[in-house]
C-alpha positions as CSV (number, residue, x, y, z in Angstrom):
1,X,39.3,-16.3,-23.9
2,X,38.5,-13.1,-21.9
3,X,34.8,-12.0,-21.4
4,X,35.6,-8.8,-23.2
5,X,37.8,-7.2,-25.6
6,X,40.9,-5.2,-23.6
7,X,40.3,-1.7,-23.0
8,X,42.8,0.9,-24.6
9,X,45.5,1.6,-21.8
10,X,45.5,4.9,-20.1
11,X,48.1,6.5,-22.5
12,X,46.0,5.6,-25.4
13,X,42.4,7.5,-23.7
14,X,44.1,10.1,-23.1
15,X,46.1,10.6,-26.4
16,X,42.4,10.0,-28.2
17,X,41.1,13.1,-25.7
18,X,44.3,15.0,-27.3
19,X,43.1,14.2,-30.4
20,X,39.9,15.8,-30.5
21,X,41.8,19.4,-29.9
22,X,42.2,19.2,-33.6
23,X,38.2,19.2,-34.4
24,X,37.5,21.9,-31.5
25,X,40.5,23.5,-29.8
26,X,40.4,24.5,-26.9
27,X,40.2,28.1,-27.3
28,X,37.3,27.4,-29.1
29,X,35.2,26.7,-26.2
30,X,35.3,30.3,-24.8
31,X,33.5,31.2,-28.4
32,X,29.7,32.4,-27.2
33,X,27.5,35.1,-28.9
34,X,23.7,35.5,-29.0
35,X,22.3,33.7,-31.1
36,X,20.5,35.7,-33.9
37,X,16.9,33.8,-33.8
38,X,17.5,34.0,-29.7
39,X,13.6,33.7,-28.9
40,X,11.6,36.0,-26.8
41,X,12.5,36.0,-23.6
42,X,9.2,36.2,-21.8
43,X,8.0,33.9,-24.5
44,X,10.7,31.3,-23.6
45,X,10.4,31.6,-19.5
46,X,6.7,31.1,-19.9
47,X,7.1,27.9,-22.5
48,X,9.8,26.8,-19.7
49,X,7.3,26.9,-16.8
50,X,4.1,25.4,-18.3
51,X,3.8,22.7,-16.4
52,X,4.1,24.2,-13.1
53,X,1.3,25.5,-11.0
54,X,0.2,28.8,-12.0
55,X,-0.7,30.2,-8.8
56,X,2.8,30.0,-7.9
57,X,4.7,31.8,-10.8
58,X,4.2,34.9,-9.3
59,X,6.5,34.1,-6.4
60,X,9.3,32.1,-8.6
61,X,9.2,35.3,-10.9
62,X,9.3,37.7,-7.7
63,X,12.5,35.6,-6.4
64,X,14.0,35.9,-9.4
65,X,13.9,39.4,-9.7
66,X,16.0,40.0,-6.9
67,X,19.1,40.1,-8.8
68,X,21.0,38.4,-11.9
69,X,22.2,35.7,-9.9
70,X,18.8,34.7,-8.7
71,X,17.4,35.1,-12.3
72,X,20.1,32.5,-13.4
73,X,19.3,30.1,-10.7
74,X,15.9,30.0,-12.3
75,X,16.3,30.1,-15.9
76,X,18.6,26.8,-16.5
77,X,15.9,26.2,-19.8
78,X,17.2,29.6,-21.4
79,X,21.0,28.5,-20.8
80,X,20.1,25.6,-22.0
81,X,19.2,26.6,-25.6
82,X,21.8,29.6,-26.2
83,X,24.1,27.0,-25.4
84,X,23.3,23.7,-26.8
85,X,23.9,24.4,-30.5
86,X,27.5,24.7,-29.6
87,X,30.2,22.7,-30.5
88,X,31.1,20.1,-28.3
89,X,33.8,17.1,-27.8
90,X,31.5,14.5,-27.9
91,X,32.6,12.9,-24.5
92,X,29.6,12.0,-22.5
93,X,29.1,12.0,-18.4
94,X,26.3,12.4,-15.9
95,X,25.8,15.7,-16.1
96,X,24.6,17.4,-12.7
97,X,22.7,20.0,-15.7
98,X,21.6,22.9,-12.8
99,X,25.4,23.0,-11.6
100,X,25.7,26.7,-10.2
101,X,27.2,27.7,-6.5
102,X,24.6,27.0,-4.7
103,X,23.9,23.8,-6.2
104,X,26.6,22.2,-4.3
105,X,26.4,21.6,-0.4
106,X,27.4,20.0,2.9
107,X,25.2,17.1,4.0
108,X,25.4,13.9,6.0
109,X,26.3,10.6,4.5
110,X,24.8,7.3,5.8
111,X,27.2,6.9,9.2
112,X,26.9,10.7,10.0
113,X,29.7,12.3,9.4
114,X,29.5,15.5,7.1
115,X,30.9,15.7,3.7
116,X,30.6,18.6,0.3
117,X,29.1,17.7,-2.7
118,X,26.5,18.2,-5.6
119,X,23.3,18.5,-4.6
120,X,20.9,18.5,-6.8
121,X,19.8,16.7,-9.8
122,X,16.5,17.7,-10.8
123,X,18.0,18.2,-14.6
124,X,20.8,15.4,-14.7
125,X,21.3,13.5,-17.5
126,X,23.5,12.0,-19.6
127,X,25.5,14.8,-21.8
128,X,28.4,16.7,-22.7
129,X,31.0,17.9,-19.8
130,X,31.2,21.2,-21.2
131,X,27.1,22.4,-20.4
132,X,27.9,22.1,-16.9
133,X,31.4,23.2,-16.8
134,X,29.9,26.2,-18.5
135,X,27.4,26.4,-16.5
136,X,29.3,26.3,-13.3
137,X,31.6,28.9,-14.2
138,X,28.9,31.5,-15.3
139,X,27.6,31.2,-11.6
140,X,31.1,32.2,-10.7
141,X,30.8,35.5,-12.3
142,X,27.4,36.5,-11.3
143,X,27.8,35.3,-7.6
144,X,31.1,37.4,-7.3
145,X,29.3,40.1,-9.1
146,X,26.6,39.8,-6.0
147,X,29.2,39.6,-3.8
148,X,30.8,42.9,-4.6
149,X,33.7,41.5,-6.3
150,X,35.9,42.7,-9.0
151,X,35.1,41.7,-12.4
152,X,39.4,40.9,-12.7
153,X,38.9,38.8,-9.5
154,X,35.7,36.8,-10.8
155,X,38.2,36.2,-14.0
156,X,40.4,35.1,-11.3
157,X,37.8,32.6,-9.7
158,X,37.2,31.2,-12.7
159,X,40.2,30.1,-13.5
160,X,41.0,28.7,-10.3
161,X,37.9,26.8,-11.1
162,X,38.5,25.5,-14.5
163,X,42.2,24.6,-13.1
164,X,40.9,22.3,-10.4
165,X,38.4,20.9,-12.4
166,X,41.8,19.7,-15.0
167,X,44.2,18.9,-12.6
168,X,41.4,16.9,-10.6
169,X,40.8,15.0,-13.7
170,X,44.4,14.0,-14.4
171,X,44.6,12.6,-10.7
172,X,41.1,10.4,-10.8
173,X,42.2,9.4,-14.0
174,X,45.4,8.1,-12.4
175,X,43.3,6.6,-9.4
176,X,42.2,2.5,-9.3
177,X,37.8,2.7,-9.8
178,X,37.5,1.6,-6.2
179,X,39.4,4.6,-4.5
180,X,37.7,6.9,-6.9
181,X,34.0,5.6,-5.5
182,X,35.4,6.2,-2.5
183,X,36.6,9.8,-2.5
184,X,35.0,12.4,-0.7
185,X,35.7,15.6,0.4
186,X,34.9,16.1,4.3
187,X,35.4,19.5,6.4
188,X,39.3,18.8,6.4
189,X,39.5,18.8,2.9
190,X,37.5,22.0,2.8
191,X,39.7,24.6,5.0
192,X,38.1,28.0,5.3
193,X,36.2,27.8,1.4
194,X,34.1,25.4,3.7
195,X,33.8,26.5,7.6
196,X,30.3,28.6,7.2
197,X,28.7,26.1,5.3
198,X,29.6,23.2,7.6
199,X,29.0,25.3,10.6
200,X,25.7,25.4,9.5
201,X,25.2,21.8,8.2
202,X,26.0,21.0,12.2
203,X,23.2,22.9,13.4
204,X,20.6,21.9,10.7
205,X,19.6,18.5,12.2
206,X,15.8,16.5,12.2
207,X,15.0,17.1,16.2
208,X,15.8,21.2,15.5
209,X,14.0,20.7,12.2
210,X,10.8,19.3,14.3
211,X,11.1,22.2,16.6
212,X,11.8,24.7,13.5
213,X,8.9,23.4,11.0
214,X,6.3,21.7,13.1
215,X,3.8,22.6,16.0
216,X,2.2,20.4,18.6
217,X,-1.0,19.1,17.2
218,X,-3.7,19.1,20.2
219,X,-3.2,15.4,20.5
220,X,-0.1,15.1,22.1
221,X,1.9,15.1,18.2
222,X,3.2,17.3,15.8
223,X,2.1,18.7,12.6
224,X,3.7,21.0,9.9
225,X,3.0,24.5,10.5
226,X,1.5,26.6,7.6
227,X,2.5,29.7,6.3
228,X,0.6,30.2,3.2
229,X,1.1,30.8,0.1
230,X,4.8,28.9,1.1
231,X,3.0,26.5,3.7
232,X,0.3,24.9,3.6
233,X,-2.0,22.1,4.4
234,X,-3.2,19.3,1.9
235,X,-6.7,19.0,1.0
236,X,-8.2,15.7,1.3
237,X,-8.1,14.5,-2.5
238,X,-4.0,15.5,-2.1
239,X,-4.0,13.2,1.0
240,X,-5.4,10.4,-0.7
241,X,-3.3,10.8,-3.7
242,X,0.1,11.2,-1.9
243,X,-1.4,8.2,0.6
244,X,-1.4,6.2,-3.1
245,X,2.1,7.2,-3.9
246,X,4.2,5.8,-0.7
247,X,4.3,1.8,-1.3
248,X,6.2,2.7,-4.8
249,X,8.3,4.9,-3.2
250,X,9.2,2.1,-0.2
251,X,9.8,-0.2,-3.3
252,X,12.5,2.0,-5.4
253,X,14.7,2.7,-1.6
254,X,17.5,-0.3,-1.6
255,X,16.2,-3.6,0.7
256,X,18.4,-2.4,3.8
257,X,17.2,1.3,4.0
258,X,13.4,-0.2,3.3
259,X,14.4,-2.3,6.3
260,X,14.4,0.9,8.1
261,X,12.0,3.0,6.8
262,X,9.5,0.7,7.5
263,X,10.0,1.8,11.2
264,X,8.5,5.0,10.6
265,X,4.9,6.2,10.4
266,X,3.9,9.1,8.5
267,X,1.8,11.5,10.7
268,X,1.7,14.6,8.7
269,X,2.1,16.3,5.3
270,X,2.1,19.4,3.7
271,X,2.6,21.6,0.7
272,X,5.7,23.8,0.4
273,X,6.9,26.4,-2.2
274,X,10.8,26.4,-1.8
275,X,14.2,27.3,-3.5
276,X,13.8,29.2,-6.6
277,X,14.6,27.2,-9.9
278,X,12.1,24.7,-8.3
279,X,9.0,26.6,-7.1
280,X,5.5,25.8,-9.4
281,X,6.5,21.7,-9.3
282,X,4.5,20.4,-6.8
283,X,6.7,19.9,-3.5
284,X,5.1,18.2,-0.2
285,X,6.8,17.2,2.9
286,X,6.2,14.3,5.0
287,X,6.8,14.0,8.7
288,X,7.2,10.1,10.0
289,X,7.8,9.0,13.5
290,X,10.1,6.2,14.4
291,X,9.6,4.9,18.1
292,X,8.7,8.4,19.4
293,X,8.8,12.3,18.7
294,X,12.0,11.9,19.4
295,X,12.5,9.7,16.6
296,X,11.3,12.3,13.0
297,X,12.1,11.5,9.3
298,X,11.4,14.5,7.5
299,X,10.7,13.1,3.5
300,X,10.5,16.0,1.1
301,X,8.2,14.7,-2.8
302,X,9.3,16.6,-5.2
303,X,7.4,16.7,-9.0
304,X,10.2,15.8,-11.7
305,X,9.7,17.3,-15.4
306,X,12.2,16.2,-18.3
307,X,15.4,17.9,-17.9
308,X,15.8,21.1,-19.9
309,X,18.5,19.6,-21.8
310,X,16.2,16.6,-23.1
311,X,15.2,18.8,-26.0
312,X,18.9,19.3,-27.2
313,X,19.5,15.3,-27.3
314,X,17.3,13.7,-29.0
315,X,20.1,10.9,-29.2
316,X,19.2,10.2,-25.8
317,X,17.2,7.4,-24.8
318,X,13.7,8.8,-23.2
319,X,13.2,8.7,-19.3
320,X,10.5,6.2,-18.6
321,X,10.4,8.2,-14.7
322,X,11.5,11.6,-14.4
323,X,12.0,11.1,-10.7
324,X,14.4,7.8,-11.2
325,X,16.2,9.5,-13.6
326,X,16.9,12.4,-11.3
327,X,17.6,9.6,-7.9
328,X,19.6,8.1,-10.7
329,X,22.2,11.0,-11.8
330,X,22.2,11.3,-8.2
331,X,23.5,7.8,-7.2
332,X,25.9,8.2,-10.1
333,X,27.4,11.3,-9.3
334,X,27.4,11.4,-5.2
335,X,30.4,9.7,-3.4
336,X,27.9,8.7,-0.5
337,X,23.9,8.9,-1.4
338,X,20.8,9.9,1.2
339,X,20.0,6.3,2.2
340,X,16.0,7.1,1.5
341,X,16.5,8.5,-1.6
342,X,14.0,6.9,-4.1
343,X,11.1,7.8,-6.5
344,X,7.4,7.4,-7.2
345,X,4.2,8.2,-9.3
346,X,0.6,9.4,-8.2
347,X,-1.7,12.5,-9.1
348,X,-0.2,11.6,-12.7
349,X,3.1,13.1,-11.6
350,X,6.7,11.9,-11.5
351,X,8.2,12.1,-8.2
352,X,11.6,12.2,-6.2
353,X,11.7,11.6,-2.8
354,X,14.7,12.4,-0.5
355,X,15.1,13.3,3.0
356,X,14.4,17.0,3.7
357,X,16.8,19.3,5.2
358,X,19.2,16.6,7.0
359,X,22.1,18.2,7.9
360,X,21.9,20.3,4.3
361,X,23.4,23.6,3.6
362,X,24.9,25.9,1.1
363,X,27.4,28.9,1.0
364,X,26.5,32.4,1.6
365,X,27.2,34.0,-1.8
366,X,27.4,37.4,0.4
367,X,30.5,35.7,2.1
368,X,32.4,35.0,-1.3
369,X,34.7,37.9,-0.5
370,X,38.2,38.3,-1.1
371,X,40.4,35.2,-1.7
372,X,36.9,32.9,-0.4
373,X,35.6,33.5,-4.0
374,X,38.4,31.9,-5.5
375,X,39.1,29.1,-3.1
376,X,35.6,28.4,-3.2
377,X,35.4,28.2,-7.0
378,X,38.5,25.6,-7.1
379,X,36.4,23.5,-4.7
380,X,33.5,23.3,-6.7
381,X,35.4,22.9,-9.8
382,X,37.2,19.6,-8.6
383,X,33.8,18.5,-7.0
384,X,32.5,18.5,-10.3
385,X,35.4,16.9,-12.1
386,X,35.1,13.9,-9.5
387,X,31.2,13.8,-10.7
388,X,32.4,13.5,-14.5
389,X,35.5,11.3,-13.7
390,X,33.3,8.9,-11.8
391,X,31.0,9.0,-14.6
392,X,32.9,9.5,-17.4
393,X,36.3,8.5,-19.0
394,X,38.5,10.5,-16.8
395,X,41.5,10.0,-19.3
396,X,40.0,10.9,-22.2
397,X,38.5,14.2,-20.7
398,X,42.1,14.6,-19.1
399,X,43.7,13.8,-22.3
400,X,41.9,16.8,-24.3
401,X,42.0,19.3,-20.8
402,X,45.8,19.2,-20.7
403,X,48.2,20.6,-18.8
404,X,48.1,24.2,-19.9
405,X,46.1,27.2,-19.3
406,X,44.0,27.1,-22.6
407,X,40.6,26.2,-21.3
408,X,41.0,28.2,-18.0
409,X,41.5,31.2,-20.0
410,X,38.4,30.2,-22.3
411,X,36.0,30.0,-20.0
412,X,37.3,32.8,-17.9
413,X,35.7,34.6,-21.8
414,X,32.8,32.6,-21.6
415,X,31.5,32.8,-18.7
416,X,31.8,36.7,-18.4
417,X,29.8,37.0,-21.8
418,X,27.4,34.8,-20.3
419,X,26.9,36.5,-17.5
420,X,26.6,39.7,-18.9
421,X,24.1,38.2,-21.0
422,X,22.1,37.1,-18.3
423,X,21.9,40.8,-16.6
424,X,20.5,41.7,-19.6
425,X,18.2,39.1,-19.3
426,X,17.2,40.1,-15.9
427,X,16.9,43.7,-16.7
428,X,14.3,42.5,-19.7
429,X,12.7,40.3,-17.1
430,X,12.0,43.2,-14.6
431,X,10.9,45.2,-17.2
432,X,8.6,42.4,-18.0
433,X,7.1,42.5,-14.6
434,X,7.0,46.5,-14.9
435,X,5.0,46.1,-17.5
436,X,2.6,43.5,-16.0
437,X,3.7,41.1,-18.9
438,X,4.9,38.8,-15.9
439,X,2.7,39.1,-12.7
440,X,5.7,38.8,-9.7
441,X,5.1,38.6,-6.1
442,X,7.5,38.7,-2.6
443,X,7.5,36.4,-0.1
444,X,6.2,39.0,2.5
């Protein structure tokens, strides 16, 4: 007797993905208006940012002015609920749930060597394919929009986009589970989409990092230097708390990395505001030595919140640890994984704790020019389907995609009503700060 029941072949996933065509075509999933009870939108940005620290609102709003690209980066909760009363197929995967341009990066995998992927999982959860599909090809638009490109050749990205992400599908659907765990895609596999974003990765390493960030300390060390309101020291009670947090965190990183980790000694901390979606959470970094100065491990602690889309699954089963669950979508989506990624809990906060700035970087939306827009769209758009193939049931989600150019031209819609939506939103938003309804700082 077999310890469990066969699985359907295949042919029969992928003729059940067909199948649910006839309950939502695929047309159907360029369909978007604004809803007519669409809340308030400073109402809704303020509800969205409650738990994050007041003082710093001002500068999250201030970055976010700075165009409708940057507004979107920081308003996933408002995409979040025009979207999520939409019809959807029903098939599940990890969703990355912030997937946007710059939300996928180079960075180093355990042995070293550089590879492009997802980057971020602050809002990952299990959930429909289609919010970050959607998501990812609204980015499209406004990035290309920022870029100076042509709304017929942000159409044109967007397709390329939605292609790779089918065709990528079909072929991890056709691949055995161990070569799909396996696949990566490395600066080779990049070509010139990839060459400013690797070029960078190469120079962003821990020793320039401890030149870059830190100061020598009087004693012969090194401390953070501060830069307030983005840098700054910890009082003593943060000390003590974040002090109270690091045994949980050496706990939740696998035995072997532990192994390591335990050869490093934290010497300093500090406070920094940083990205834009993520400023107000409470983000510290931590500088350990190994045998020497020449040995750093820069940790970056980063409060987790439930992810936006929580509210819009209630289905879901609750996240005991908002930082797990992020380190979680993380491990599940990622080929290869920072090897001190973990989480913990002090100061009645949720944390996630990764390595900071090792060997990380992103594109240069100013640089999506020309065919770079497009090639760098396709990219993303089979990074992602390997995140939902990995995750999901590739044949099934291959099975309703097809072969055709239905949902490439759907989303193309989609995401350009979106977008224009959002620079509406932005042009409310600045008004809002105008108006003093929304105080809004620079970083200068």
């Amino acid at each position: 007797m077999p310890l469990l029941p066969p699985r359907l072949s295949l042919a029969e996933r992928r003729a059940a993905g067909k199948a649910l065509r006839d309950r939502l075509p695929r047309t159907s999933q360029g369909d978007w208006t604004p809803p007519g009870d669409r809340p308030d939108l400073v109402a809704r940005l303020k509800e969205a940012n409650a738990r994050r620290l007041p003082d710093l609102l001002p500068l999250k709003w201030g970055r976010m002015a700075a165009s409708p690209f940057a507004f979107f980066r920081g308003s996933a909760a408002l995409m979040a609920g025009d979207i999520a009363a939409g019809a959807v197929t029903g098939l599940t995967v990890q969703m990355c749930g912030d997937a946007h341009l710059l939300n996928l990066g180079a960075y180093a995998a355990p042995d070293g060597h550089l590879v492009f992927d997802l980057n971020d999982f602050d809002e990952s959860m299990p959930g429909p394919w289609e919010w970050d599909l959607k998501r990812l090809c609204a980015s499209v638009v406004l990035g290309g929009r920022e870029a100076g490109q042509s709304e017929r050749d942000c159409r044109a990205a967007v397709q390329e986009l939605v292609r790779a992400y089918r065709e990528n599908l079909a072929r991890f659907a056709e691949m055995k589970g161990l070569d799909l765990v396996r696949f990566e895609v490395t600066p080779r596999d990049g070509g010139a989409a990839l060459e400013g974003v690797l070029a960078k990765a190469t120079r962003d390493t821990p020793d320039k990092l401890l030149v870059k960030a830190t100061e020598e300390d009087g004693q012969g060390g090194r401390r953070f230097q501060v830069h307030p309101p983005l840098v700054r020291a910890l009082a003593p009670e943060e000390q003590e708390d974040l002090r109270s947090g690091l045994p949980g965190y050496r706990e939740s990183v696998v035995p072997g990395r532990r192994q390591v980790l335990e050869g490093y000694v934290p010497v300093d901390a500090a406070f920094k505001a940083s990205g834009t979606g993520s400023i107000g959470t409470t983000c510290l970094l931590l500088l350990c030595l190994g045998r020497d100065l020449a040995d750093p491990l820069f940790l970056q602690l980063k409060s987790e919140e439930p992810s936006v889309w929580a509210p819009y699954l209630p289905a879901a089963e609750p996240a005991p640890h908002q930082g797990r669950r992020a380190a979680l979508g993380q491990h599940r989506a990622q080929t290869w994984v920072d090897p001190f990624l973990g989480w913990t809990h002090f100061g009645d906060q949720d944390f996630l704790v990764r390595q900071w700035s090792d060997h990380k970087a992103a594109v240069d939306v100013s640089a999506l020019k020309g065919t770079a827009l497009a090639d760098y769209s396709a990219l993303c758009g089979g990074i992602l389907a390997k995140a939902h193939a990995r995750t999901g049931d590739a044949a099934m989600l291959a099975g309703y995609l097809g072969n055709a150019g239905k949902l490439d031209e759907a989303l193309a819609g989609f995401a350009r009503a979106y977008a224009d939506q959002a620079t509406r939103d932005h042009t409310r938003f600045k008004a809002a700060i105008g108006s003093g309804e929304l105080p809004a700082m620079t970083d200068t």
